[in-house]
ChimeraX commands (.cxc) that place a marker at each C-alpha (Angstrom):
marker #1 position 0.06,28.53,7.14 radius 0.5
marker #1 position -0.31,25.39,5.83 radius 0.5
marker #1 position 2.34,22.74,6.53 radius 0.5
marker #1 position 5.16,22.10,4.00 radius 0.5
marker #1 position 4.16,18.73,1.67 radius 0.5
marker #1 position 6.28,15.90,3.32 radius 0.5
marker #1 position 9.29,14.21,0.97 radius 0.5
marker #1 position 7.19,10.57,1.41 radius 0.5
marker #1 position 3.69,10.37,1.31 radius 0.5
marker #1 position 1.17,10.09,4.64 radius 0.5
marker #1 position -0.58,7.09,4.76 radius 0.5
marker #1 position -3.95,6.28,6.10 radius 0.5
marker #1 position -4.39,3.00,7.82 radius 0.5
marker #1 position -8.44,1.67,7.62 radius 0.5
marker #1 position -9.17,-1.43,10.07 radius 0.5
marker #1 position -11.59,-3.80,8.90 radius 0.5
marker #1 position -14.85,-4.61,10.59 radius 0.5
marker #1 position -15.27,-5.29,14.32 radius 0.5
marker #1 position -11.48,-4.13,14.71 radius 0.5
marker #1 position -10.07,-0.50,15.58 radius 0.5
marker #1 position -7.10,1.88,15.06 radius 0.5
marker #1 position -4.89,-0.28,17.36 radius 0.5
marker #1 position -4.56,-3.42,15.41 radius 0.5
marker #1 position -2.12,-1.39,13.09 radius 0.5
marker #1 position -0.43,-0.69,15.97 radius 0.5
marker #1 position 2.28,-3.12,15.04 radius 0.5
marker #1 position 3.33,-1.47,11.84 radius 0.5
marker #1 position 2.86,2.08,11.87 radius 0.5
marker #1 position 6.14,2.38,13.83 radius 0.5
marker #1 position 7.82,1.15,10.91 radius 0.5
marker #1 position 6.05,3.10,8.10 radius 0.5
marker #1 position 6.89,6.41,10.46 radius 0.5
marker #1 position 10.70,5.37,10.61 radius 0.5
marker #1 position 10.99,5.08,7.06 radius 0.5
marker #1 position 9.87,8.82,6.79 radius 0.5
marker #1 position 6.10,8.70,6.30 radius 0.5
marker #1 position 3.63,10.59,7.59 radius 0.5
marker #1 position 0.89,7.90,9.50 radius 0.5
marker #1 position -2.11,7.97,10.70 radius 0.5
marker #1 position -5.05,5.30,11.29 radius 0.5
marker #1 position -8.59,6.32,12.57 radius 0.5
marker #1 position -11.66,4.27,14.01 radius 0.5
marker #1 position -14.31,4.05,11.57 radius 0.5
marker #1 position -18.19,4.50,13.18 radius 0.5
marker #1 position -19.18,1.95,15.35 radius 0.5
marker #1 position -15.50,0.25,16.24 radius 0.5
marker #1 position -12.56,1.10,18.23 radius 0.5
marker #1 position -13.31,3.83,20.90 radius 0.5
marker #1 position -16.58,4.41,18.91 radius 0.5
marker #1 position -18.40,0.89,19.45 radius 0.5
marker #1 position -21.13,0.97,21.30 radius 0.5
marker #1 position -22.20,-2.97,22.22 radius 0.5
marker #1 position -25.54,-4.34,22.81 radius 0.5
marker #1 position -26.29,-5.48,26.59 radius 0.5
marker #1 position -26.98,-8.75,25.76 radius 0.5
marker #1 position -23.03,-9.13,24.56 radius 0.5
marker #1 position -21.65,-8.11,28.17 radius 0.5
marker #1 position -24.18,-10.30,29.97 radius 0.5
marker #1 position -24.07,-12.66,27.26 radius 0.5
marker #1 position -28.01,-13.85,27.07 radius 0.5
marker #1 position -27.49,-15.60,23.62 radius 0.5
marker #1 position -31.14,-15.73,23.09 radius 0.5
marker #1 position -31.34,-12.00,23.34 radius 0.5
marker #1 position -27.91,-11.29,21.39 radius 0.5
marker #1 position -29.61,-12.88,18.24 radius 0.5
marker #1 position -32.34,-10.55,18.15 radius 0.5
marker #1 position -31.14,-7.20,19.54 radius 0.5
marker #1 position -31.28,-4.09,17.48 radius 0.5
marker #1 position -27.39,-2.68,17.15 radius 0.5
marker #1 position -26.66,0.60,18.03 radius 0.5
marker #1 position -24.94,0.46,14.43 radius 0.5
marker #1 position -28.22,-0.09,12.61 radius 0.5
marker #1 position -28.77,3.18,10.98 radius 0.5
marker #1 position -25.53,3.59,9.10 radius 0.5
marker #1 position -24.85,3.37,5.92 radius 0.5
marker #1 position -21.42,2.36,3.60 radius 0.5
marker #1 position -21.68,5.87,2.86 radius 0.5
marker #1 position -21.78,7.38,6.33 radius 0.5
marker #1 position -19.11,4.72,7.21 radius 0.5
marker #1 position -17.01,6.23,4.89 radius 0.5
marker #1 position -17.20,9.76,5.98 radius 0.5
marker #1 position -14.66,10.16,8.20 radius 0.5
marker #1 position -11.94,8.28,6.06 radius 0.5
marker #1 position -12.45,10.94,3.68 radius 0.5
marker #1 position -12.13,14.20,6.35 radius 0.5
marker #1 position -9.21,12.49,7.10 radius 0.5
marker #1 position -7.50,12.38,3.51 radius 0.5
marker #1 position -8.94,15.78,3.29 radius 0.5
marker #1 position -6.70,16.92,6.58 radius 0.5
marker #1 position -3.31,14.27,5.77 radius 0.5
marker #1 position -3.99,16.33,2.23 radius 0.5
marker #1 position -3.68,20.21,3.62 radius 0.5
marker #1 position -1.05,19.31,5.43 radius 0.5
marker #1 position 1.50,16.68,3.78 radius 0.5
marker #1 position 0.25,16.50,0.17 radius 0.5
marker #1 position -1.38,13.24,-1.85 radius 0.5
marker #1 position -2.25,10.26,0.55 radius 0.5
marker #1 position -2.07,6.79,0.67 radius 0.5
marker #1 position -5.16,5.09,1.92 radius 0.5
marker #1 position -4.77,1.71,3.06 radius 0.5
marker #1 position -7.70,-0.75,4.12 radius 0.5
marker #1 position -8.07,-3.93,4.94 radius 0.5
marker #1 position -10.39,-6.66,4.57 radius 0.5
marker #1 position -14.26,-4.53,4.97 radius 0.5
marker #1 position -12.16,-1.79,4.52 radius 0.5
marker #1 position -12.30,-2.00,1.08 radius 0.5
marker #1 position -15.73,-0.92,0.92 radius 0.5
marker #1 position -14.77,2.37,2.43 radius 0.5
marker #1 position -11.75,2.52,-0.23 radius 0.5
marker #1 position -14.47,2.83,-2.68 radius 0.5
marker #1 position -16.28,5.36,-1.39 radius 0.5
marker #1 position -13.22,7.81,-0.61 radius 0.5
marker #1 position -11.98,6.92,-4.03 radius 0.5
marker #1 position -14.99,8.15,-5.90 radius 0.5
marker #1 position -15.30,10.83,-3.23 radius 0.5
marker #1 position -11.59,12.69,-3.20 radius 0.5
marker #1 position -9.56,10.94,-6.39 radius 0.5
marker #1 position -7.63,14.26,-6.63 radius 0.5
marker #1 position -6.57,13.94,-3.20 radius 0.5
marker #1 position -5.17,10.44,-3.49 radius 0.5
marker #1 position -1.93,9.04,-4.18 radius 0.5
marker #1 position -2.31,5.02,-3.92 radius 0.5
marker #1 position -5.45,2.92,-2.49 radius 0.5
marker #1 position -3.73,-0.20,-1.18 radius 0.5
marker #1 position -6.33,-3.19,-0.27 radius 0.5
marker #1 position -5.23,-5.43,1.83 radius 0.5
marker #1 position -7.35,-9.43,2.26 radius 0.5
marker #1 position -9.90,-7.01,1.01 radius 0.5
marker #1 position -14.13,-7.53,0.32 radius 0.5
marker #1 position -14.30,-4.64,-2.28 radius 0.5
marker #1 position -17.71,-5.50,-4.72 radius 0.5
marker #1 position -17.55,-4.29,-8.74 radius 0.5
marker #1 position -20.32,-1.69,-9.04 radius 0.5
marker #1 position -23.73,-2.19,-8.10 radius 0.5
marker #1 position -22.59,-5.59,-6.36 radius 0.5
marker #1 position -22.52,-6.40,-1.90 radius 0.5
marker #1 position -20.38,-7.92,0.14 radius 0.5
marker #1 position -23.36,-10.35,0.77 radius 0.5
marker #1 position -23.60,-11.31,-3.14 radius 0.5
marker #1 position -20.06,-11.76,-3.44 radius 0.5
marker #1 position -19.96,-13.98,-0.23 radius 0.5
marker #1 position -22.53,-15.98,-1.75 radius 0.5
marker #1 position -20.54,-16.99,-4.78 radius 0.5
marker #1 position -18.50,-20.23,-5.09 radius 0.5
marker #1 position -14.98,-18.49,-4.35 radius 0.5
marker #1 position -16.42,-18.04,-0.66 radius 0.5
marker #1 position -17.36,-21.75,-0.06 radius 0.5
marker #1 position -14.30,-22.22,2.21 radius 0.5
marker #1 position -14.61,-19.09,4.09 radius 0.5
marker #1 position -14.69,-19.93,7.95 radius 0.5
marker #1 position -16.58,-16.72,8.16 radius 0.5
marker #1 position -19.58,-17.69,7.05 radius 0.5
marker #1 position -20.22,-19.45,10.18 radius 0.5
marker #1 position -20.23,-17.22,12.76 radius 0.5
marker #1 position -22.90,-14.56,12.26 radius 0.5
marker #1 position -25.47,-14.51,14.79 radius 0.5
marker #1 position -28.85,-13.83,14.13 radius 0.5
marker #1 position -30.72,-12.27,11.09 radius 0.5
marker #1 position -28.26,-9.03,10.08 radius 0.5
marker #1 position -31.53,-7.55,8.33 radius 0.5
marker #1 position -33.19,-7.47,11.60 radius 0.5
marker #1 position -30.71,-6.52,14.19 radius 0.5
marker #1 position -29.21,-4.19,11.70 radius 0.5
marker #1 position -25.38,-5.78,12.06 radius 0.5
marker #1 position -23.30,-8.52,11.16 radius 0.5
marker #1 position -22.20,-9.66,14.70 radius 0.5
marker #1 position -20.05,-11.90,15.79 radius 0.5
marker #1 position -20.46,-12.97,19.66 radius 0.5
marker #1 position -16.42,-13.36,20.75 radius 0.5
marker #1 position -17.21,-14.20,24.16 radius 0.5
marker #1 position -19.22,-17.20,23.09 radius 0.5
marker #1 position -19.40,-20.20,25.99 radius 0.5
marker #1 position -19.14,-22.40,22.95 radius 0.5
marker #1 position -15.54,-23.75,22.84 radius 0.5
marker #1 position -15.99,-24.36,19.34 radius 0.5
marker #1 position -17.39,-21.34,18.21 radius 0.5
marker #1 position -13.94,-19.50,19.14 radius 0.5
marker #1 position -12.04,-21.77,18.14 radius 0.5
marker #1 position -13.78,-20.99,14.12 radius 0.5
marker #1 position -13.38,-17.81,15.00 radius 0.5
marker #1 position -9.68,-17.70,15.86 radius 0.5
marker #1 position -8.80,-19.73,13.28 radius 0.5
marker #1 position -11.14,-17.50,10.66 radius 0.5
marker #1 position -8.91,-14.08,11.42 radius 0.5
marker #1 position -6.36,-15.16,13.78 radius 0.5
marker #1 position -5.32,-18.61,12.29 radius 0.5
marker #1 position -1.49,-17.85,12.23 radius 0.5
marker #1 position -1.32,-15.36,14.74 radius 0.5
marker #1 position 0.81,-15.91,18.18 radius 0.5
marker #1 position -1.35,-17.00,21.08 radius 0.5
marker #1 position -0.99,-14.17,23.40 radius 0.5
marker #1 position -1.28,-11.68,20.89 radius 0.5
marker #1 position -4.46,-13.38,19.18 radius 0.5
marker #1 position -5.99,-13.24,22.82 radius 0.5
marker #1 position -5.12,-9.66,23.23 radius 0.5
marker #1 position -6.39,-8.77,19.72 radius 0.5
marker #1 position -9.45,-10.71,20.66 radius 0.5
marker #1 position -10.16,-9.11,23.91 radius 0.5
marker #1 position -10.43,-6.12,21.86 radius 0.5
marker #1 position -12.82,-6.33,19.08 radius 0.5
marker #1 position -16.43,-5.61,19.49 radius 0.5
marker #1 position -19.66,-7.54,18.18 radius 0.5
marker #1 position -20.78,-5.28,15.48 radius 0.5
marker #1 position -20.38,-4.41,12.16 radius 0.5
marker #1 position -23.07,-1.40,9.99 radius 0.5
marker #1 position -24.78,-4.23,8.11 radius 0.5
marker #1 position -25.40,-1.55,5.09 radius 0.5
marker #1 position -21.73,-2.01,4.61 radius 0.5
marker #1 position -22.49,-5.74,3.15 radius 0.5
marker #1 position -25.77,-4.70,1.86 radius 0.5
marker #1 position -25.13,-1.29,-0.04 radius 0.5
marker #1 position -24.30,-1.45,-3.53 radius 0.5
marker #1 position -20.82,-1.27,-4.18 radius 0.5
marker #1 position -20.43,1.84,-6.42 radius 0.5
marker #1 position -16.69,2.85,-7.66 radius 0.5
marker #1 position -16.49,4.57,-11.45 radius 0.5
marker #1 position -13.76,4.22,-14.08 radius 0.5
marker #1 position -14.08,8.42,-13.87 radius 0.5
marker #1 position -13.52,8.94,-10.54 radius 0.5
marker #1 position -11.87,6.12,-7.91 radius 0.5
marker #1 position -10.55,4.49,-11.28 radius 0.5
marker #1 position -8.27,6.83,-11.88 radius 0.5
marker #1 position -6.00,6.24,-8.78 radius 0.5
marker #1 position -3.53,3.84,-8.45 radius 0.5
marker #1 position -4.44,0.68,-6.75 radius 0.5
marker #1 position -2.77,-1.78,-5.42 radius 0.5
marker #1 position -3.98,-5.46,-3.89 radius 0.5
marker #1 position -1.82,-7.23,-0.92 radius 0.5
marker #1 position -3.23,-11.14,-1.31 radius 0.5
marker #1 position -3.50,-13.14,1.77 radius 0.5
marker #1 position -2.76,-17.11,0.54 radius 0.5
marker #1 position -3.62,-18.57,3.86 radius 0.5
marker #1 position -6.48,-16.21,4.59 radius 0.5
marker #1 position -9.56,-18.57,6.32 radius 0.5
marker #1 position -12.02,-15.24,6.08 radius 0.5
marker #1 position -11.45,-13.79,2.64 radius 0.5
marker #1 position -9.88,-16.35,0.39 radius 0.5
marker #1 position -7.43,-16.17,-2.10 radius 0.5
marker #1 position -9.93,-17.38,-5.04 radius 0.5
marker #1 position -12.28,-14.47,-3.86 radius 0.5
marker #1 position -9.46,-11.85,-3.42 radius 0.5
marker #1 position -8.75,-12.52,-7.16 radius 0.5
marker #1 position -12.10,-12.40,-8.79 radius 0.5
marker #1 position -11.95,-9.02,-6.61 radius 0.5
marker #1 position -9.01,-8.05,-8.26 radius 0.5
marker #1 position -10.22,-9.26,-11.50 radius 0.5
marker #1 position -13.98,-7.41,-11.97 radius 0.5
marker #1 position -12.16,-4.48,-10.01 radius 0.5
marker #1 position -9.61,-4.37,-12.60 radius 0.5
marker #1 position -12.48,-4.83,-15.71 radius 0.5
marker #1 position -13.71,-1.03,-14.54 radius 0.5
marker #1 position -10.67,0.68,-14.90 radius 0.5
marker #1 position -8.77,-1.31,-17.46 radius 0.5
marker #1 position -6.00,1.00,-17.73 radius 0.5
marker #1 position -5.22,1.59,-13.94 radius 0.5
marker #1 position -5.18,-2.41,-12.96 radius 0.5
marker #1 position -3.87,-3.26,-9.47 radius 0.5
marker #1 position -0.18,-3.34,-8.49 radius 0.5
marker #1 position -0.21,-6.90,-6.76 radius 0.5
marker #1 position 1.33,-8.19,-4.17 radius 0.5
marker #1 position 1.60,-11.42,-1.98 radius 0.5
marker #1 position 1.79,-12.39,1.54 radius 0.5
marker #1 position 2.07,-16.48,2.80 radius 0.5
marker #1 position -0.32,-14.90,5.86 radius 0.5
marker #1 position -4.06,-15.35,6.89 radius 0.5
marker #1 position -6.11,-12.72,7.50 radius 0.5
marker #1 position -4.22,-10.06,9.71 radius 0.5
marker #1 position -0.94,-10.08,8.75 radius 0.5
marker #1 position -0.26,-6.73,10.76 radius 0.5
marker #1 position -0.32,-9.03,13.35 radius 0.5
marker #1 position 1.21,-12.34,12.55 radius 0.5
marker #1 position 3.78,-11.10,10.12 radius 0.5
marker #1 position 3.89,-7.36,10.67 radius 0.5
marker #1 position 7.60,-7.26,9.29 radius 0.5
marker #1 position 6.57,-8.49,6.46 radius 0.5
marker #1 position 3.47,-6.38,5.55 radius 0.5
marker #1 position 5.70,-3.64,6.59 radius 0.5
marker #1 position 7.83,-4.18,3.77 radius 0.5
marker #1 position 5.56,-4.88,1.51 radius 0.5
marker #1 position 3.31,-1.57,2.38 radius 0.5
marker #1 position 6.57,0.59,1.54 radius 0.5
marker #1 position 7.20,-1.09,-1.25 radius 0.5
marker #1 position 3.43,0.08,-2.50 radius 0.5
marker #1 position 3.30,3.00,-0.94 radius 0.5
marker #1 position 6.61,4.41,-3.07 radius 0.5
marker #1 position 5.50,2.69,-5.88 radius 0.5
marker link #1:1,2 radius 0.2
marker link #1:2,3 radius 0.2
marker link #1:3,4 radius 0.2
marker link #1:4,5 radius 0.2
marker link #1:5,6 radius 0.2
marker link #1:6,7 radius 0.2
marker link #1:7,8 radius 0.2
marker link #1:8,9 radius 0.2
marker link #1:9,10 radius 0.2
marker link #1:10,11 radius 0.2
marker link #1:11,12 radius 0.2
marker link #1:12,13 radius 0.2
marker link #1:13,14 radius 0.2
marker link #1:14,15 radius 0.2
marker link #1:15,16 radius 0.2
marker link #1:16,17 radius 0.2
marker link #1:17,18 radius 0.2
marker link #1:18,19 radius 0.2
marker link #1:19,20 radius 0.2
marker link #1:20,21 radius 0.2
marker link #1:21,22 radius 0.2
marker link #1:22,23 radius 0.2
marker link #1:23,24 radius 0.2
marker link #1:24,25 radius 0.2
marker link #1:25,26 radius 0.2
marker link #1:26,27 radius 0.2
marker link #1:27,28 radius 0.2
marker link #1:28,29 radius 0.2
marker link #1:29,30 radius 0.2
marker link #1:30,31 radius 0.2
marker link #1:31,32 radius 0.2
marker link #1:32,33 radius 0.2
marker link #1:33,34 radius 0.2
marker link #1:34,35 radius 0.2
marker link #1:35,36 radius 0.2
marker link #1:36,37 radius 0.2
marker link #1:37,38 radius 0.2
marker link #1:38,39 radius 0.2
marker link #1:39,40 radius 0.2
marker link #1:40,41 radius 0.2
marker link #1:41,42 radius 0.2
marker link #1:42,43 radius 0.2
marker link #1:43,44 radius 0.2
marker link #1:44,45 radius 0.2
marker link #1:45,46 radius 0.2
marker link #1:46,47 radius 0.2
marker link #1:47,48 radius 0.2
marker link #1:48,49 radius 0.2
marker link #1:49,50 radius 0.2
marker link #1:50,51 radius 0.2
marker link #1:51,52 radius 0.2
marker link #1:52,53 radius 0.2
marker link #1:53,54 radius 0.2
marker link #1:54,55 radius 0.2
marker link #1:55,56 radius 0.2
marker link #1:56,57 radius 0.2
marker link #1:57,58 radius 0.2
marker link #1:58,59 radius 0.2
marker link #1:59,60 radius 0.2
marker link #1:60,61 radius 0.2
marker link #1:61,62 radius 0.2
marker link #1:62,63 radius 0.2
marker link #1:63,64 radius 0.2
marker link #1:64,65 radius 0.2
marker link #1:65,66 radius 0.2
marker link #1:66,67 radius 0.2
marker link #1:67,68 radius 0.2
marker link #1:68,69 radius 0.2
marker link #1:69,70 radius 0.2
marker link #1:70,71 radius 0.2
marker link #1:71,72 radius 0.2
marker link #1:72,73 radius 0.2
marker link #1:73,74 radius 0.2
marker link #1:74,75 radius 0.2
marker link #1:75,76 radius 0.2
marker link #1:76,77 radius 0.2
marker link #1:77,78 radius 0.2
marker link #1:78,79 radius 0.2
marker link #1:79,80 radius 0.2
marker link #1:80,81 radius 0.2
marker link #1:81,82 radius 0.2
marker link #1:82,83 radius 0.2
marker link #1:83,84 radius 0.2
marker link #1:84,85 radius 0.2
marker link #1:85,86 radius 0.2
marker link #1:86,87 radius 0.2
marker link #1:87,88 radius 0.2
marker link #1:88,89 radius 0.2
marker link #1:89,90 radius 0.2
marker link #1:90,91 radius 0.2
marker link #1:91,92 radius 0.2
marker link #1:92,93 radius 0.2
marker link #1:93,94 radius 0.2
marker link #1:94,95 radius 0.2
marker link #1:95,96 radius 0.2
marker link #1:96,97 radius 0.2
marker link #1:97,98 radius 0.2
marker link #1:98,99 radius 0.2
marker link #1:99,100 radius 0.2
marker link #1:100,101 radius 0.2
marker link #1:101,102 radius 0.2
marker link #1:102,103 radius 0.2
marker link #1:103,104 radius 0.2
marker link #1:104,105 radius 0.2
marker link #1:105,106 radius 0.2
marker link #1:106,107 radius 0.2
marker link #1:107,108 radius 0.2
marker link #1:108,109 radius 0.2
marker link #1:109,110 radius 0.2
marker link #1:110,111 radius 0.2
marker link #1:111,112 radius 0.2
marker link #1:112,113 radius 0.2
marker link #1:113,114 radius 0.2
marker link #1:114,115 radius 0.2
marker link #1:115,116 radius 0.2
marker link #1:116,117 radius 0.2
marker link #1:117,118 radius 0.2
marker link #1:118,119 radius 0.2
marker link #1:119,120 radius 0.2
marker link #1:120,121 radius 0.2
marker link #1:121,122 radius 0.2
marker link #1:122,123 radius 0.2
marker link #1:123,124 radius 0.2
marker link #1:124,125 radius 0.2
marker link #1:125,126 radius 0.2
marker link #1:126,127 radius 0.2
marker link #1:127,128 radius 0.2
marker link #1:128,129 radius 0.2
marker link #1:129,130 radius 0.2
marker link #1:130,131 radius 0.2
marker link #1:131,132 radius 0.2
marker link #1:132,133 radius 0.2
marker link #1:133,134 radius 0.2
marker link #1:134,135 radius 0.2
marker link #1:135,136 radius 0.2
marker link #1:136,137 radius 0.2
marker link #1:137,138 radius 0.2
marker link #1:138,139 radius 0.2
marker link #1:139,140 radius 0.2
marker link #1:140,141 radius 0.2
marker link #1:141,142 radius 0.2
marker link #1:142,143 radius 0.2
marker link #1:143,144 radius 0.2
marker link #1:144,145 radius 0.2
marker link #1:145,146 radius 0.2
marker link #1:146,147 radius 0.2
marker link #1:147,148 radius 0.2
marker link #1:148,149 radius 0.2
marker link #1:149,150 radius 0.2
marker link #1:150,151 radius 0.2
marker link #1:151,152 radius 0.2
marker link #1:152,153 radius 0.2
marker link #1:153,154 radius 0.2
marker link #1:154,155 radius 0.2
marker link #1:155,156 radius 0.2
marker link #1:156,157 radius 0.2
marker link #1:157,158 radius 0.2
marker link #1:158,159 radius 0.2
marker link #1:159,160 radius 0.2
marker link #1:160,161 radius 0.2
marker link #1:161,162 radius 0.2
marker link #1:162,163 radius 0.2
marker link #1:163,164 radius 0.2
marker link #1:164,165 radius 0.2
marker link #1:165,166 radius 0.2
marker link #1:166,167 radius 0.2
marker link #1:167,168 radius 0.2
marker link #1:168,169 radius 0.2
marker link #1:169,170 radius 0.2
marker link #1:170,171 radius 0.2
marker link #1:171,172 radius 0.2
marker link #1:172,173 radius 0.2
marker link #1:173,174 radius 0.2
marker link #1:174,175 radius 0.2
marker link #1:175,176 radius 0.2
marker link #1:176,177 radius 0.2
marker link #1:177,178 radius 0.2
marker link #1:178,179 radius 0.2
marker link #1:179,180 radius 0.2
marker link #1:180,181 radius 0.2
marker link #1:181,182 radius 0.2
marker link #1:182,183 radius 0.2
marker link #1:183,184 radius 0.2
marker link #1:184,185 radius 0.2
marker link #1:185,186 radius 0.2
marker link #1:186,187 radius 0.2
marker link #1:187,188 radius 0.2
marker link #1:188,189 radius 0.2
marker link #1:189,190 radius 0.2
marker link #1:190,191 radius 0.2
marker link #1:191,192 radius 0.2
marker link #1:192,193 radius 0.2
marker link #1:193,194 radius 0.2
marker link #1:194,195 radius 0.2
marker link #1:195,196 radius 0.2
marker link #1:196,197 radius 0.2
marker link #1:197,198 radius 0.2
marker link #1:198,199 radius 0.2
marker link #1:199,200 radius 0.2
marker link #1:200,201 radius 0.2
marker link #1:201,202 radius 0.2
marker link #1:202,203 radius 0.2
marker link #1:203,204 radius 0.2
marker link #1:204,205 radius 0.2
marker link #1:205,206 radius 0.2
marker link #1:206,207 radius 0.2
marker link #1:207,208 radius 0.2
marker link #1:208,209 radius 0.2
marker link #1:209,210 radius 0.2
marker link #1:210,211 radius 0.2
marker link #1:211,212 radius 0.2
marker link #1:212,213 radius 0.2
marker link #1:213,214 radius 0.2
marker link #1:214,215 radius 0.2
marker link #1:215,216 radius 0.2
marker link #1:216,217 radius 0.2
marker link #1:217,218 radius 0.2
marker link #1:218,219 radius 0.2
marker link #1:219,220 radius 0.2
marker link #1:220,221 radius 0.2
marker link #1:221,222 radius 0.2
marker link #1:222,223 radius 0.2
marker link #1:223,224 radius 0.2
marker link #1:224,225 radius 0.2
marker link #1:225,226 radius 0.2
marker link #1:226,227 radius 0.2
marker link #1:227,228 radius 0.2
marker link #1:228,229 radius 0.2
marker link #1:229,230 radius 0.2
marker link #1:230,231 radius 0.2
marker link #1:231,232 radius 0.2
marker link #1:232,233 radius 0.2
marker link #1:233,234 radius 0.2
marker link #1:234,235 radius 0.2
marker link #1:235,236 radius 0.2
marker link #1:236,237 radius 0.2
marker link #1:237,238 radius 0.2
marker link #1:238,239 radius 0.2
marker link #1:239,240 radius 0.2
marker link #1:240,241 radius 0.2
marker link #1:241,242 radius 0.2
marker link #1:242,243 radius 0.2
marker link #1:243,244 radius 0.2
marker link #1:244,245 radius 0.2
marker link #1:245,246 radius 0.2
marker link #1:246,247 radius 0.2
marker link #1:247,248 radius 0.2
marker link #1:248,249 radius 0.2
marker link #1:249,250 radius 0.2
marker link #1:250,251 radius 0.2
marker link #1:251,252 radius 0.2
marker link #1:252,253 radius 0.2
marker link #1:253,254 radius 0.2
marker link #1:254,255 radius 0.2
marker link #1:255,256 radius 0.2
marker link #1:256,257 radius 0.2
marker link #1:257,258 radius 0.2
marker link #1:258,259 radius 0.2
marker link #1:259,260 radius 0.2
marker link #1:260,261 radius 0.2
marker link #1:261,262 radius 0.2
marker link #1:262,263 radius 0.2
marker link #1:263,264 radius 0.2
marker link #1:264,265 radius 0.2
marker link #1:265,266 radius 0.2
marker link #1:266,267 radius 0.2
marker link #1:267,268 radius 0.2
marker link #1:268,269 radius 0.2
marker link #1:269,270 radius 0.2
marker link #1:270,271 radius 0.2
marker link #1:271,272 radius 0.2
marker link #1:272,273 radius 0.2
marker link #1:273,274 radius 0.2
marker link #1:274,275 radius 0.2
marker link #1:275,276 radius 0.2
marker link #1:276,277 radius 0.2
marker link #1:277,278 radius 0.2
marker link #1:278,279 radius 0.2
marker link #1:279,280 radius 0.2
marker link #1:280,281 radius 0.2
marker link #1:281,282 radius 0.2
marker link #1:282,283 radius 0.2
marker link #1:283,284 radius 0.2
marker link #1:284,285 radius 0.2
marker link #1:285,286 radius 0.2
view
């Protein structure tokens, strides 16, 4: 028998890329004390699922740059797939969900949108790269409101070769970390930056920046959305989390975001997870 639909919504918590399950670690204890259902998953190729190339652990940098990813072959699409079995199970059993991603995330938001609209109370997108239809993540890094992005930096080697966008972690060069800390981890607290960082692996699907973005005003537009900005954020800026917002909200004119705004950088579920916290209820039962 199927459970009885739960008096708050579940909520599904999407990591962004080269992250996993556990970096929402630090607010799903609040989101379950305030009565919701929670659950967050590792997408393909991160978490418990990433396979890393043997050049990382030994770190031969020549090799690293060149090495096919064990990632290579999957799409946005296939990416997506188990976000939307698990809306499809939070469904049966507590009623509409709330998906929540963050930052490459928001790819995957569009694909469960258009895939299970019926099934979904609130998308929430969080520092998010979400495309308008028929655009990439690449394009939209290319454009002007990107220019200050300390991501754009660290990729190593040709993504349409190796088949990932990968970012070496371990690097030898001082400097290199330091970009890269201060890219996702800017205003996060030392010890918990080097934990987070000791957990992340090299690769992210590179058809996740490459696939054409393809949300529709019939389907994914028809949920409620709302945007968390990031002010401080050093990997998706503000200026490009708006003109997100903005095309996002041209496709579905009469569902435009909910917005809301956070004085964080890029992973505020780990420099300010009181804060996002508060501000995820506050979506979530909005």
């Amino acid at each position: 028998m199927p459970s009885s639909p739960s008096p708050r919504p579940p909520i599904l918590l999407l990591h962004g890329a080269w992250h996993g399950s556990w970096c929402w670690e630090p607010v799903t204890t609040a989101l379950a004390a305030a009565g919701h259902p929670v659950l967050a998953i590792d997408l393909p190729g991160h978490g418990l699922q990433a396979p890393v190339p043997d050049a990382y652990r030994t770190q031969d940098l020549d090799a690293l740059a060149t090495a096919a990813s064990p990632l290579a072959g999957l799409s946005a699409a296939d990416c997506s797939e188990p976000a939307v079995q698990a809306v499809r199970a939070l469904h049966a059993a507590f009623g509409p969900v709330v998906v929540v991603g963050h930052s490459l995330a928001g790819v995957t938001l569009g694909h469960v949108g258009e895939a299970v609209p019926d099934l979904i109370a609130r998308l929430v997108y969080l520092a998010a790269l979400a495309p308008a239809p028929g655009r990439t993540v690449f394009e939209d890094a290319a454009t002007p409101a990107f220019s200050d992005s300390l991501f754009l930096a660290l990729p190593i080697g040709d993504p349409g070769s190796t088949g990932a966008v990968r970012i070496n972690w371990n690097s030898p060069d001082a400097g290199y970390r330091s970009t890269a800390r201060q890219c996702f981890y800017g205003d996060v607290p030392d010890d918990t930056a080097d934990a987070a960082t000791r957990l992340l692996s090299p690769d992210a699907p590179v058809r996740l920046y490459s696939d054409p973005a393809q949300p529709t005003a019939e389907r994914w537009g028809t949920v409620p959305r709302t945007w968390i900005r990031c002010t401080l954020d050093r990997a998706v800026p503000v200026a490009a989390q708006d003109a997100s917002i903005g095309q996002l909200d041209a496709v579905a004119p009469g569902t435009p975001f909910e917005q809301h705004t956070l004085e964080t950088g890029h992973s505020p579920f780990l420099s300010a997870p009181e804060m996002l916290s508060s501000v995820l209820l506050k979506a979530v039962n909005a």
